[in-house]
C-alpha positions as CSV (number, residue, x, y, z in Angstrom):
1,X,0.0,0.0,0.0
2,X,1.4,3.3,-1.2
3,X,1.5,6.4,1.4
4,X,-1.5,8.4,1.1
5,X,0.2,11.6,0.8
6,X,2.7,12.3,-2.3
7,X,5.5,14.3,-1.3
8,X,5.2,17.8,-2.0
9,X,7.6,19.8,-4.1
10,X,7.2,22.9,-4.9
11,X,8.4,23.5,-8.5
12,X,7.5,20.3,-9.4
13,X,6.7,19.7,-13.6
14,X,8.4,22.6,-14.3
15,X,6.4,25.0,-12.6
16,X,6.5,28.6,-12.4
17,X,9.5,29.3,-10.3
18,X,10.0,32.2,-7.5
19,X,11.6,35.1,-9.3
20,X,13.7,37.6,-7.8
21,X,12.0,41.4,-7.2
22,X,14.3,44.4,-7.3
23,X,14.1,46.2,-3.5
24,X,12.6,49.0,-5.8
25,X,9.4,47.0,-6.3
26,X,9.0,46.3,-2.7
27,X,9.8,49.8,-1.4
28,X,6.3,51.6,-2.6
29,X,4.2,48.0,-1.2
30,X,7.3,48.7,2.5
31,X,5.3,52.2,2.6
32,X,1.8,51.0,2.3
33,X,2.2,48.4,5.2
34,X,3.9,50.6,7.1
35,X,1.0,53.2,6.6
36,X,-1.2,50.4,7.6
37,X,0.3,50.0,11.0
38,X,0.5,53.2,11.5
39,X,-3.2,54.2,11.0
40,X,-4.0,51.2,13.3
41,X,-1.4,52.3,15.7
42,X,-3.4,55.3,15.9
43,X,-6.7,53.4,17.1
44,X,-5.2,51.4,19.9
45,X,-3.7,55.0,21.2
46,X,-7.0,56.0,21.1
47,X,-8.7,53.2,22.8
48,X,-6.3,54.0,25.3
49,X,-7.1,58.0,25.6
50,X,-3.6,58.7,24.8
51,X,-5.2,60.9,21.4
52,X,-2.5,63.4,20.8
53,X,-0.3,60.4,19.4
54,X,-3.3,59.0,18.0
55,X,-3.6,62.0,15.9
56,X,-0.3,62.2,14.9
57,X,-0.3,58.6,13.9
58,X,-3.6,58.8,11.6
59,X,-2.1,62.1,10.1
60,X,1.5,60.0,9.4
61,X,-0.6,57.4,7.7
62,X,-2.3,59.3,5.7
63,X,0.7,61.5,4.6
64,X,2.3,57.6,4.0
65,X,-1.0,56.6,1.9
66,X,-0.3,59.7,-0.1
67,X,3.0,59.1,-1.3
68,X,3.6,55.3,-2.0
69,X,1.6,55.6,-5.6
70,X,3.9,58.4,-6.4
71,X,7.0,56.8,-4.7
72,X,6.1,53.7,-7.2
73,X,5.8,56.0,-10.2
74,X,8.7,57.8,-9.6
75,X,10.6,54.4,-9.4
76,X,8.8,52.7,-12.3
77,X,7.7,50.4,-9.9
78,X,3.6,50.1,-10.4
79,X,1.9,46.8,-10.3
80,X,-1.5,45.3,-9.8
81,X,-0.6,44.2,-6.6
82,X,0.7,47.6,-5.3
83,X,-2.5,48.8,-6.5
84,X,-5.0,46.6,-4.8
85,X,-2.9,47.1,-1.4
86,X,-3.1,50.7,-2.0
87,X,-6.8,51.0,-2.0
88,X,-7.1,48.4,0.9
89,X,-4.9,50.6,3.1
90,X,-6.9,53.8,2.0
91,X,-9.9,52.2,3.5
92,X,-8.5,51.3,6.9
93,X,-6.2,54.8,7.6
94,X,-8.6,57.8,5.4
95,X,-12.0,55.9,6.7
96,X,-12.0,53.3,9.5
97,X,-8.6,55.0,11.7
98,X,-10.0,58.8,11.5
99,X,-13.6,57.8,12.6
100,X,-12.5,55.2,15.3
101,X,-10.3,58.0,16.6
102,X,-13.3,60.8,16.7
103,X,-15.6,58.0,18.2
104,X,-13.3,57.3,21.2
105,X,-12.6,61.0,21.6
106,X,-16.1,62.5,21.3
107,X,-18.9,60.7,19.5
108,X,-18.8,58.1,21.9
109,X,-20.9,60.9,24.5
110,X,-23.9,61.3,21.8
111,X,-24.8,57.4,21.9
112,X,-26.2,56.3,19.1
113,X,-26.4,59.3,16.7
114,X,-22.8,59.5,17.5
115,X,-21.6,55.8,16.2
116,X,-24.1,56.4,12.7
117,X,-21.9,59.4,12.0
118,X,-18.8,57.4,12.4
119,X,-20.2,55.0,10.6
120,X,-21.2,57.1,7.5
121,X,-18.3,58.9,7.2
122,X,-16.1,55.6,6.7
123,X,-18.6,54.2,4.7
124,X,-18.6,57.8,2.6
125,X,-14.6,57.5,2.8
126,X,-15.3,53.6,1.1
127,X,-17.6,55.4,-2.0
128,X,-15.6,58.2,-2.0
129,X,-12.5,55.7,-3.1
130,X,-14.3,53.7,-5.5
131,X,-15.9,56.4,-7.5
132,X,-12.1,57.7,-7.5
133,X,-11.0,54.3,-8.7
134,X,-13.5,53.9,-11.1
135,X,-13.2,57.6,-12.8
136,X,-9.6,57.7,-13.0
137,X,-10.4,54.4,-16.3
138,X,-12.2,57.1,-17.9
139,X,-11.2,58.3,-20.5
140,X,-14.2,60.0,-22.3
141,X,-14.2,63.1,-20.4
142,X,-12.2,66.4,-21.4
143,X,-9.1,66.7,-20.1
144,X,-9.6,70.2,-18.3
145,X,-11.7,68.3,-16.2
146,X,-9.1,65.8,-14.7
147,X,-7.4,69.2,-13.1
148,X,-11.0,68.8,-10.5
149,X,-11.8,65.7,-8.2
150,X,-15.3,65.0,-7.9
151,X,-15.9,65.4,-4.3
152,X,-13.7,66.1,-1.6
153,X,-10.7,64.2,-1.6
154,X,-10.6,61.0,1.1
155,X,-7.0,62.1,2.8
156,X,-8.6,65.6,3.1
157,X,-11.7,64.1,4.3
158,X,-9.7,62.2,6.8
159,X,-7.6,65.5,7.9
160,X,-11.4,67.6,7.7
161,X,-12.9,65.2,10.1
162,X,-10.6,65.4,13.1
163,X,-10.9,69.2,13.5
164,X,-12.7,68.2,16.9
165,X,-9.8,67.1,18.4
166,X,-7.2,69.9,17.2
167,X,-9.2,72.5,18.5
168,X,-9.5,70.9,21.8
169,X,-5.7,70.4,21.9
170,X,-5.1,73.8,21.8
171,X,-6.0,74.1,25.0
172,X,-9.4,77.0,24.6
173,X,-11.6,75.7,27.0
174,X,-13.0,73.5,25.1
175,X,-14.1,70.1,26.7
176,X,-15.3,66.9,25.2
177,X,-19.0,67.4,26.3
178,X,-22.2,65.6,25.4
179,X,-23.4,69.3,23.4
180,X,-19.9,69.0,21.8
181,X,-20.6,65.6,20.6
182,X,-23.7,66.3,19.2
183,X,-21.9,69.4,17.1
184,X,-19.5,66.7,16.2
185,X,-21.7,64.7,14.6
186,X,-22.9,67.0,12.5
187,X,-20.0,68.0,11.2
188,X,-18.9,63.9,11.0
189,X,-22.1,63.7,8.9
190,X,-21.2,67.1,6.8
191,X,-18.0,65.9,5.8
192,X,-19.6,62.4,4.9
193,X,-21.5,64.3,2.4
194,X,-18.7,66.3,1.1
195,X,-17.1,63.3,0.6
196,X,-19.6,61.3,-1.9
197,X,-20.8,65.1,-3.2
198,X,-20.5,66.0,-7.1
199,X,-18.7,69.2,-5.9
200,X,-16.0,69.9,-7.8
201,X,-12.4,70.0,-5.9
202,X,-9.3,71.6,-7.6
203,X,-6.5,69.1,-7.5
204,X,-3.5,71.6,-8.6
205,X,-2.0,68.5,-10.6
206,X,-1.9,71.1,-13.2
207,X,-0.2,74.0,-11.7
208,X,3.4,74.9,-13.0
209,X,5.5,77.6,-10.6
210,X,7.0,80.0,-12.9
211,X,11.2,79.9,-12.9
212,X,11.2,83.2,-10.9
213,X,8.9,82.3,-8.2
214,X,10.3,78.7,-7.8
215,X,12.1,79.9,-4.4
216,X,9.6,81.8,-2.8
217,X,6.9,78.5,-3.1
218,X,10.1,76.2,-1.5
219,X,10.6,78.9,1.0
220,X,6.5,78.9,1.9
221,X,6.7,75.3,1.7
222,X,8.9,74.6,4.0
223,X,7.3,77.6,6.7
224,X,4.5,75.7,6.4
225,X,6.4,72.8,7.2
226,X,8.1,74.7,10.3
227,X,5.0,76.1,11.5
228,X,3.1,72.4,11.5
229,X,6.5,70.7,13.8
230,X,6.2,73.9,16.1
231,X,2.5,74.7,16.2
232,X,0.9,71.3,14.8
233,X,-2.4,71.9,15.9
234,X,-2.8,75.9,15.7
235,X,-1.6,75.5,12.0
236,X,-4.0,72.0,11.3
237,X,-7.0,74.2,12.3
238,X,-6.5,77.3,9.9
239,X,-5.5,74.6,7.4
240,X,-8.9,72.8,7.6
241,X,-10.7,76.3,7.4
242,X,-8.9,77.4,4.4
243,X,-9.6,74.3,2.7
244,X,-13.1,74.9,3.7
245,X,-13.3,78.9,2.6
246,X,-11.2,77.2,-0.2
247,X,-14.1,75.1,-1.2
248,X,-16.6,77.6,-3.2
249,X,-14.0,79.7,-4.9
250,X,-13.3,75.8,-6.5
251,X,-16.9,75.8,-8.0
252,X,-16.6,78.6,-8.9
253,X,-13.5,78.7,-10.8
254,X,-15.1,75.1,-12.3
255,X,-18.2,76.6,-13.5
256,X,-16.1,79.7,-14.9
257,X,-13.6,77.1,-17.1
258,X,-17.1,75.3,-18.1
259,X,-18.4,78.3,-19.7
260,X,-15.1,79.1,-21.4
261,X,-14.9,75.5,-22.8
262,X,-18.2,76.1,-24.0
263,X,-20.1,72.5,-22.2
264,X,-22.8,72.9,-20.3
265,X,-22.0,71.9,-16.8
266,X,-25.2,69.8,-14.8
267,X,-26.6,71.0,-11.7
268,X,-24.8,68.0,-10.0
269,X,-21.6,69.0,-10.8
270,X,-21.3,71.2,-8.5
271,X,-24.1,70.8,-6.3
């Protein structure tokens, strides 16, 4: 009686064979884990009320998130795989990290109405990357138009949503209260709906800095680097209301191009 198990091998029959990856292939896939971690890093610190860490560790994911696609670019190392584990980790640290976070800070104290707002934003954050996936494979639509997300962007959404909790850090007074929570949610559920809007968002892919002004944008850039290291939370606040005052001019400029381009721009474009 033969055994009842063959003996595995595993290139057996000549089959396909482990190749060797250049370290440049795994570097952009290195970030993406690592902003994985980091984003669920962020939840235990909040689960155990340590939130100013928390905060910083959602943030340094996101800003991870943000750069492995163009790390891979930039290296020429894109893949399918890359790809898929880049929109898994945008889930987890622009949807389910910032909303856990806000929930153990705040929402918690409004009960239930508090948890559905968590819960629609990540679920908004979810739609929000799959309409993203799914129009950047189209092709059909003028190219003026690609300079404009549809919707507010999910790593701005994730930054938006925590506004809560830098303005208590700063130390004003403010206290994580049930009347707080409730005003918490509503803004939770306003940037939900920001998120999965038609409003039209200017990217700045587009924008070119002319030769002579190339220094002066380094030299705000890296103030604005400065000012975030020495006054993180001071500088995140005016940050999230510029990007809010920010917000209307972008229609407007949209409808503006629109008319210029001669199309005729639906009410749910920018609506």
């Amino acid at each position: 009686m033969g055994a009842p198990f063959k003996k595995f091998e595993a290139h057996a029959s000549g089959g396909p064979r482990i190749r060797e990856i250049p370290m440049r292939m795994v570097l952009p896939n290195l970030v993406t884990v690592l902003a994985i971690c980091a984003g669920l890093s962020g939840i235990r610190f909040a689960f155990e009320d340590r939130f100013e860490p928390a905060v910083v560790m959602v943030l340094l994911a996101a800003f991870l998130d943000g750069i492995d696609g163009r790390l891979a670019r930039m290296l020429k190392a894109t893949s399918k795989f890359g790809a898929q584990m880049d929109s898994l980790a945008d889930i987890v640290n622009f949807g389910v990290a910032p909303a856990l976070v806000l929930y153990a800070f705040l929402l918690d104290r409004a009960g239930s109405p508090g948890w559905i707002a968590a819960l629609l934003f990540t679920i908004a954050c979810g739609m929000r990357l799959a309409r993203f996936n799914v129009l950047a494979d189209d092709t059909d639509q003028p190219a003026w138009q690609t300079e404009y997300f549809v919707g507010v962007p999910a790593p701005a959404g994730a930054v938006l949503v925590m506004l809560p909790l830098y303005l208590y850090f700063l130390r004003l007074g403010l206290e994580p209260t049930r009347s707080a929570a409730f005003v918490a949610t509503g803004f939770t559920v306003l940037v939900a709906f920001l998120l999965v809007s038609r409003l039209p968002v200017y990217s700045g892919k587009s924008v070119k800095v002319p030769g002579d002004r190339v220094l002066p944008v380094i030299l705000g850039v890296v103030l604005y680097i400065l000012l975030l290291m020495a006054y993180p939370w001071y500088t995140l606040t005016a940050s999230v209301a510029g990007y809010l005052l920010f917000l209307p001019f972008s229609v407007r400029a949209y409808s503006k191009r629109a008319r210029l381009e001669g199309e005729k721009v639906p009410p749910s474009d920018i609506g």
